[in-house]
N, C-alpha and C positions, 0 to 999 in steps of 0.2 A: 283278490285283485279284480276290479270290475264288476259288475259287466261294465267297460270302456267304450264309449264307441269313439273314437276316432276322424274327424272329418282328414280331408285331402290334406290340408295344411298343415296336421298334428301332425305328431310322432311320442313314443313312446323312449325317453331319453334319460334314464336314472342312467348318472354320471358317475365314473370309477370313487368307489367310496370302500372302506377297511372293514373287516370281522375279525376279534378272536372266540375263543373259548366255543366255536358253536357247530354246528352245521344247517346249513341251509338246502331244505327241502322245496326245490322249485315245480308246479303239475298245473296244465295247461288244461283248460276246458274248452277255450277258442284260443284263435289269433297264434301268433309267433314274436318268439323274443331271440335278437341273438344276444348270446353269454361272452362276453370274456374276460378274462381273470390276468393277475401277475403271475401266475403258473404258466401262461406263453396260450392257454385256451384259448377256443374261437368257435363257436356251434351255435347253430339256432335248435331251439327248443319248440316243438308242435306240441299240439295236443293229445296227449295220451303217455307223452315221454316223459322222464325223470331227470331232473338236474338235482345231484346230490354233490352240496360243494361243503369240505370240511375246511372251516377256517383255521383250527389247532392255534400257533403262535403267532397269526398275524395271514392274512388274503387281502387281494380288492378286486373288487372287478364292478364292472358297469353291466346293466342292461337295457339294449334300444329294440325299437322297431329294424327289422332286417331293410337293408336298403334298397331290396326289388319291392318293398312294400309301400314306400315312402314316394307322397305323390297320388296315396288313391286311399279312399276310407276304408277305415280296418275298424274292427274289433278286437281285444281284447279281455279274458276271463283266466282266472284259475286263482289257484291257492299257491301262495308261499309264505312254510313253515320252519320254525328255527328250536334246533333238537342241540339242548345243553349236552357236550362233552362229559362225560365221566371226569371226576378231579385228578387221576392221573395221567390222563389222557388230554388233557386241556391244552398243554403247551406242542403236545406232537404238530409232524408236520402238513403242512397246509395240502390237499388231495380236492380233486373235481374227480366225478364219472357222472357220465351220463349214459340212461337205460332207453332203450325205444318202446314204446308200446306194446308189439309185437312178442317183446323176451316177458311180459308179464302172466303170470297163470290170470287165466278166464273163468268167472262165476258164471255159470249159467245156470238156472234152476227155474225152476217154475214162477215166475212171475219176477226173479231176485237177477241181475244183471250186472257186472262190471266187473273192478278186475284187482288183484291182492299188488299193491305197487312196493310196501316194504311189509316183511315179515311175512310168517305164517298164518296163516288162518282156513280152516274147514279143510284142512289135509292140502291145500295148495301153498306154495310156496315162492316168493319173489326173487330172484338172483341178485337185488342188490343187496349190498352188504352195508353196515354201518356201524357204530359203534357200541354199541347199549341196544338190549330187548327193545323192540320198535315195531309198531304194527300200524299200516295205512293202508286204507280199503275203501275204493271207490265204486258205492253200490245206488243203484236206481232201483226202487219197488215199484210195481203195478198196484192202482188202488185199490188197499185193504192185506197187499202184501204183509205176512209178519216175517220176520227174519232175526233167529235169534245171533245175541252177542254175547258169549261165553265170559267167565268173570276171569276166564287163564291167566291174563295179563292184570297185572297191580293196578294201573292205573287206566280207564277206560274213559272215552267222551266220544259223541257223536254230534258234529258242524251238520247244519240243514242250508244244502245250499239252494233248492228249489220245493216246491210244495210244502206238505202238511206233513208233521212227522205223530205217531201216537206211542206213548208210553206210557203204560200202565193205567192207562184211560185217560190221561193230560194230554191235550194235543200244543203242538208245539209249530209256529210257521217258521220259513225261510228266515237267514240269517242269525241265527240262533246256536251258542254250542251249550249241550249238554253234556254236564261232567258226572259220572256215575260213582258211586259208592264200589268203593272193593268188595268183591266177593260176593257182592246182588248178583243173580242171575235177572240181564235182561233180556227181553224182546220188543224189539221193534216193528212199528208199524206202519205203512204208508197210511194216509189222508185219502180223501176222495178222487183227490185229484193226484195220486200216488206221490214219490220225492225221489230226490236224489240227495244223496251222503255221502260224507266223511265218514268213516269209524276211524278213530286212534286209542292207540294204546302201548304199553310199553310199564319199562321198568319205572319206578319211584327215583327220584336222585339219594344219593345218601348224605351231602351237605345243600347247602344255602348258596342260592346263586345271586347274585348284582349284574342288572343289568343298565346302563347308559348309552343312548344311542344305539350304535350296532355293537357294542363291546358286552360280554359276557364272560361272566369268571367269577370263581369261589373267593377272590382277595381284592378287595376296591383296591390295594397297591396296584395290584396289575394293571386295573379298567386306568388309573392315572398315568401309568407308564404307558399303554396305549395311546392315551389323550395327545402325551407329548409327542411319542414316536409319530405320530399321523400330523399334528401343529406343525414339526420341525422337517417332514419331509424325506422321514426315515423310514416309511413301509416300499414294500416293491412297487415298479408301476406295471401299468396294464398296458404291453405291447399293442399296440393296433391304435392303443386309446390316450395318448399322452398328455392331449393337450388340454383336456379340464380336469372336474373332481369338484367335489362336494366338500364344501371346506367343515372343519370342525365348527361345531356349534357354538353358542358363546352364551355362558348362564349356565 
């Protein structure tokens, strides 16, 4: 998301709209969002913080510019990522929590900076919880940093959100995700002008996911029964936020 910039007149206004089958991992780089959801939610999300909302059989919620903000130019940056349900787990019920910065374990090392936001990694460990093996790591190198990434986890990838990244003598720029081979041992490397990263990682699914819109799930019967339930007016609403939404798409 972004980098956004914002003049005085904007605002940042994704309107109450539905999820199933997923969860959505919200991480701020700049700026502030407030969340609310049909769970009765209401928070603004900074930077460094985590919004981890599980959709299970049906959420909505909207996210804008906080209203002490609206009125003056803002920025806006970060990542939101959306982590498929397990198949038995798909229909559970719908859950938000949100993490502050502060509860995250800190990398510090020699040239290697930043902070384990989900899962374990290098004997640090994050307090949130989630549903499936899940690994998110928000690291900056100084240039020429290597920093290795253990093959532990099945599935590995690293997003370049700033600078020059080096693998295996490929250099790779910003905006870029690289997906790695199971069980390669890599190491990573900063560019001249060192980077900053995502590392992900996590379990493999064990079925086939469909995705339409914001709907997710192992059975396009489902993704269609959400179609309707959200057409007809049958998901929850989002307290605070009643009076628009994003209407289903058409096509």
């Amino acid at each position: 998301m972004g980098l956004a910039l914002l003049r005085a007149d904007q605002a940042l206004d994704v309107k109450p709209h539905p999820h199933i089958g997923l969860s959505t991992v919200t991480y701020l780089f700049d700026g502030e969002i407030k969340h609310r959801d049909s769970l009765g939610t209401e928070l603004v999300i900074k930077p460094g913080d985590i919004n981890l909302m599980t959709a299970g059989r049906g959420i909505v919620h909207s996210e804008r510019t906080p209203e002490n903000l609206r009125g003056h130019p803002t920025s806006v940056s970060g990542l939101q990522t959306w982590l498929a349900l397990p198949e038995d787990r798909e229909e559970t019920d719908p859950a938000f929590s949100h993490t502050g910065r502060d509860a995250m374990p800190v990398i510090d090392a020699d040239g290697a900076s930043g902070r384990v936001v989900i899962g374990s990694f290098d004997g640090l460990a994050s307090p949130v919880s989630t549903l499936t093996d899940t690994l998110y790591v928000d690291v900056r190198l100084k240039p020429g940093r290597r920093f290795p990434f253990s093959a532990a986890h099945e599935e590995r990838a690293v997003y370049i959100l700033s600078g020059e990244l080096v693998v295996s003598g490929d250099r790779f720029a910003a905006d870029r995700l690289l997906v790695f081979r199971p069980g390669d041992e890599i190491t990573i490397e900063a560019g001249q002008a060192g980077c900053h990263v995502m590392m992900f990682g996590g379990a493999a699914l064990t079925s086939k996911r469909y995705i339409w819109w914001n709907f997710v799930s192992s059975s396009k019967e489902r993704i269609e029964k959400a179609k309707e339930e959200w057409r007809t007016g049958r998901f929850d609403i989002v307290p605070g936020d009643e009076e628009e939404f994003v209407p289903l798409p058409t096509g």
